[in-house]
C-alpha positions as a printed Julia matrix, in Angstrom:
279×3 Matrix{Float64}:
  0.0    0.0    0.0
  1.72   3.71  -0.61
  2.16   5.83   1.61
  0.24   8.97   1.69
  2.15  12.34   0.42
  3.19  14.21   3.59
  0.7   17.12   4.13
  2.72  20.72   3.81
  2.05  23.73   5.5
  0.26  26.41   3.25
  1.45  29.83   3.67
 -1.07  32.13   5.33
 -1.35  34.95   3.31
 -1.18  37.74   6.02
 -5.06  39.56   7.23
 -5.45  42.25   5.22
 -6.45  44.39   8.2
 -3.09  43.67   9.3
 -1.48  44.8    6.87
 -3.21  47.84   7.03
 -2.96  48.72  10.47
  0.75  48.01  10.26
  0.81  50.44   6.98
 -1.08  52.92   8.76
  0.77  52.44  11.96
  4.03  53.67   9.8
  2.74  56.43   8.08
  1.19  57.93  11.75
  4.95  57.5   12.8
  6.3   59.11   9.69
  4.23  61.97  10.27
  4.94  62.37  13.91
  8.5   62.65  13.05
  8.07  64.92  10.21
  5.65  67.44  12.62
  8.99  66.86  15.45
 11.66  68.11  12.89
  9.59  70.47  12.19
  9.32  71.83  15.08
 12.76  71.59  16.33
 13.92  73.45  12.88
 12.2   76.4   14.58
 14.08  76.45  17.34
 17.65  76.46  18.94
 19.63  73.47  19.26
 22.73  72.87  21.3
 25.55  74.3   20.51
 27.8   71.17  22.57
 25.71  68.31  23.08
 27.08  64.77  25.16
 25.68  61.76  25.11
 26.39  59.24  27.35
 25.41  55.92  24.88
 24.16  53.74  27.46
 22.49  49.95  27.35
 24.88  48.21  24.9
 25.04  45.06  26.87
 21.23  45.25  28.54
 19.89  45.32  25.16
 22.08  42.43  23.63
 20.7   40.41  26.55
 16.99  41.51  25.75
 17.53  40.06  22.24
 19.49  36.59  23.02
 22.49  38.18  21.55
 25.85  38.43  23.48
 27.87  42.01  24.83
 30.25  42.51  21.76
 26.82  41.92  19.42
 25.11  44.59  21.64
 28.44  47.15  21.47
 28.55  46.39  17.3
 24.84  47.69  16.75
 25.94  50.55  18.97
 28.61  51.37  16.69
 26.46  51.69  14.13
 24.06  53.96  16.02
 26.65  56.37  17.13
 27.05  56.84  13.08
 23.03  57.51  12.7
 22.87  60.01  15.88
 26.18  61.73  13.66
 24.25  62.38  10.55
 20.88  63.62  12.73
 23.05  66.1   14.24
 24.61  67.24  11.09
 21.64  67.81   9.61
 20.17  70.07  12.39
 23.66  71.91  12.18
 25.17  71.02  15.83
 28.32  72.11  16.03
 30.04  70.15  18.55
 29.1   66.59  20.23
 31.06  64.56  22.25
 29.97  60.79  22.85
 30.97  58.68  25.97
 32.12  54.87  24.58
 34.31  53.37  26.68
 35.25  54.68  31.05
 37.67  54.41  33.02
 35.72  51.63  34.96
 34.54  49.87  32.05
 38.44  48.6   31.7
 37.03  46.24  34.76
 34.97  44.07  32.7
 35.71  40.98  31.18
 38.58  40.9   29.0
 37.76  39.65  26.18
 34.77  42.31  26.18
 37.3   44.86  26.59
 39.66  43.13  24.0
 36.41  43.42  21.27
 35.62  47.04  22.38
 39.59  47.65  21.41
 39.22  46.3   17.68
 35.77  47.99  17.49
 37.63  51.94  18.19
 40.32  50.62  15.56
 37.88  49.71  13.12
 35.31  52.37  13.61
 38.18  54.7   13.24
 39.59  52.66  10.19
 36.01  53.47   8.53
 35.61  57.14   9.51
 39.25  57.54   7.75
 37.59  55.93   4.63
 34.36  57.48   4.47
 33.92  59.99   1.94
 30.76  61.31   3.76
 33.09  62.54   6.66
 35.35  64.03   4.6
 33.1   65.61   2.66
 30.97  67.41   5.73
 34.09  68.28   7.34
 33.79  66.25  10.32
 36.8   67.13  13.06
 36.92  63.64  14.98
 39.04  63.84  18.49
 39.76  61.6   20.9
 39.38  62.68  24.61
 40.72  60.67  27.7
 43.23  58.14  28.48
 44.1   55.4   25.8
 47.68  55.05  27.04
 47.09  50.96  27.85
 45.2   50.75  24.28
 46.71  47.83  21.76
 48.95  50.15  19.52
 46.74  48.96  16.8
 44.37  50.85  18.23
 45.72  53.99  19.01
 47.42  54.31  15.67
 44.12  53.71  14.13
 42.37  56.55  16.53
 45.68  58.88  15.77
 45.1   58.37  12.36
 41.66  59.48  12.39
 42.39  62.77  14.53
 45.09  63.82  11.6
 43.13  63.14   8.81
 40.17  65.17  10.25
 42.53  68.07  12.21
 41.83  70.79  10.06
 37.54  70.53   9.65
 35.51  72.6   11.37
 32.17  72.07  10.31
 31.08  69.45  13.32
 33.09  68.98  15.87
 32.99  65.11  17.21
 35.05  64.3   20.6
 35.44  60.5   21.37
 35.43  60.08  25.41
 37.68  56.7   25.76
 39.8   55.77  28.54
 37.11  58.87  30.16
 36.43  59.5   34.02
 35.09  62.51  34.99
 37.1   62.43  38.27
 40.43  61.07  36.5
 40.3   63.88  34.5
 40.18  66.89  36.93
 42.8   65.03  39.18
 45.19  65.02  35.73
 44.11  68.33  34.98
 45.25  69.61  38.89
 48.65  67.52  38.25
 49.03  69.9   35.02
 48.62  72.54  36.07
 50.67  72.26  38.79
 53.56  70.86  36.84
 53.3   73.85  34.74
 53.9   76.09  37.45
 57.21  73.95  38.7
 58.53  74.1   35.59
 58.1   77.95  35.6
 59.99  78.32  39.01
 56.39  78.91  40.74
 56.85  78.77  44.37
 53.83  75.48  44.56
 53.15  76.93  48.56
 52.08  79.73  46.67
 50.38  78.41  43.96
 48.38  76.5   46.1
 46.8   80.08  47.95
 46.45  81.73  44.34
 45.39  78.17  42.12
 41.87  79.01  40.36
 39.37  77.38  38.23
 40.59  78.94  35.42
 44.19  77.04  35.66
 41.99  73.92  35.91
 40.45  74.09  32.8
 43.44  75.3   30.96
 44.66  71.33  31.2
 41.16  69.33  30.53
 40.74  67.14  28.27
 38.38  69.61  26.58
 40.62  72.76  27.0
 39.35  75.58  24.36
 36.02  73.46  23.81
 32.32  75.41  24.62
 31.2   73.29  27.75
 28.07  71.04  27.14
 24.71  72.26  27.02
 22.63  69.61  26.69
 23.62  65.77  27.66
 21.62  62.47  26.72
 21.53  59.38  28.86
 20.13  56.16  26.98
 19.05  52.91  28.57
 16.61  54.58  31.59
 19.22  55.05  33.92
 19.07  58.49  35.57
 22.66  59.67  36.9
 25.67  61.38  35.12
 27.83  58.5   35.75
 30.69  61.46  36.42
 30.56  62.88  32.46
 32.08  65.94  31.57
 31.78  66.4   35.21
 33.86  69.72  35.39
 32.21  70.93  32.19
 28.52  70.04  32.98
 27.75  71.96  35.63
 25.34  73.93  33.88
 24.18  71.26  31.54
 20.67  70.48  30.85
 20.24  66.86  31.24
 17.9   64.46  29.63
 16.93  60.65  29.89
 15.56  58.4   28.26
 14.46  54.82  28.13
 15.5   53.23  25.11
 18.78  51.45  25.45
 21.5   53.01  22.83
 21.1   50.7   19.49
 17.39  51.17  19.76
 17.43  54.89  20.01
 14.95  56.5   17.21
 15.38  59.42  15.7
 12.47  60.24  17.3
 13.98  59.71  20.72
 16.69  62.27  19.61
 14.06  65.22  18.41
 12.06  64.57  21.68
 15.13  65.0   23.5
 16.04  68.61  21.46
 12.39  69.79  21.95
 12.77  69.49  25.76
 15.93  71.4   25.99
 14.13  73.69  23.9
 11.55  74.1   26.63
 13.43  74.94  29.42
 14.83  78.29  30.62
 18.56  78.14  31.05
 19.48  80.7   34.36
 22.88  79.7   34.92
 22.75  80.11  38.58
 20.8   83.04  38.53
């Protein structure tokens, strides 16, 4: 006797009032976005804006991926958030990738994260899009225990890019907020030892302008406006000498799944608020 012909699946061909709703659903968000730009065009956008790209690893777990999957799609959202703020004409943004605690974490995390600046750097070098908006790309912080590979590649970058001046992007690696002041103190008073200073003295007449003189962001406007991803509300000690009259804003979305709509929410809240400085 034959055997019967195994029965196959059929295909479902998909509700049309799916389809629909998932059509319509798109064009509501298309329109949301466009009436957001919109409005943001009208007003003023930072002129330094920091973002602190949080929720790399947090969203790699959400999605059954592993860390160095969830720090790749980062990557690539970093280059997104570039071109959003090029096209709303900010002149100056400085993105947070790598601390000075994250070199606590497991090493071969840390080992990826170390290829990942080389090649991310290795592409901006290559990619006539940069070149052609004038991107300036600098590295702020402490890479002096990078692989060489890796800060050749990043040194590379900052010389091919040293003389734009359209957007200005700094690269926090190596980055503590605390670190920084402390080697910023150390500067400054090596700079007055070397100039015969009596340091007794010094130490009565030392100000906040010598500090800043030897930041990391020396000559840079400090930050207006800085973005936390990922829900978590604290400033994790970023820019912490710079931001103390920041605006700060938070929001849920861990970095690789932060819309473009997350980032004109975020501008139309700074454009809300009334900046007083202290006053």
């Amino acid at each position: 006797m034959a055997s019967a012909a195994p029965v196959r699946p059929q295909p479902v061909a998909p509700d049309r009032r799916v389809t629909a709703w998932r059509w319509w659903n798109r064009g509501l968000y298309w329109l949301y976005e466009r009436r957001l730009l919109a409005q943001v065009r009208g007003g003023p956008v930072p002129n330094h804006l920091g973002i602190i790209m949080d929720g790399n690893r947090r969203f790699a777990r959400a999605v059954g991926l592993d860390a160095k999957a969830g720090h790749d799609y980062g990557a690539g959202k970093a280059r997104d958030v570039l071109a959003w703020c090029l096209d709303l004409g900010i002149q100056h943004v400085t993105l947070w990738g790598f601390s000075t605690d994250n070199r606590g974490r497991d090493p071969e995390e840390v080992a990826h994260l170390h290829r990942l600046f080389a090649a991310q750097a290795r592409e901006f070098l290559a990619d006539t899009e940069l070149h052609r908006n004038e991107v300036q790309v600098r590295v702020i912080g402490d890479i002096d225990d990078f692989p060489e590979e890796s800060k050749e590649a990043l040194r590379a970058m900052e010389v091919a890019t040293a003389k734009y001046d359209r957007l200005h992007l700094h690269v926090a690696l190596g980055y503590g907020g605390r670190e920084e002041i402390v080697a910023a103190v150390r500067a400054a008073l090596r700079a007055h030892a070397d100039a015969g200073d009596d340091l007794a003295k010094v130490a009565e007449t030392l100000d906040a302008g010598d500090i800043g003189r030897h930041l990391y962001t020396a000559g840079l406007p400090d930050p207006d406006f800085i973005v936390r991803t990922s829900g978590e509300v604290r400033s994790s000690g970023f820019l912490l000498w710079q931001a103390a009259y920041a605006e700060f804003y938070f929001c849920d979305a861990y970095w690789p799944e932060f819309r473009r709509i997350d980032f004109l929410r975020a501008l139309r809240s700074f454009q809300q608020r009334q900046r007083r400085f202290g006053r």
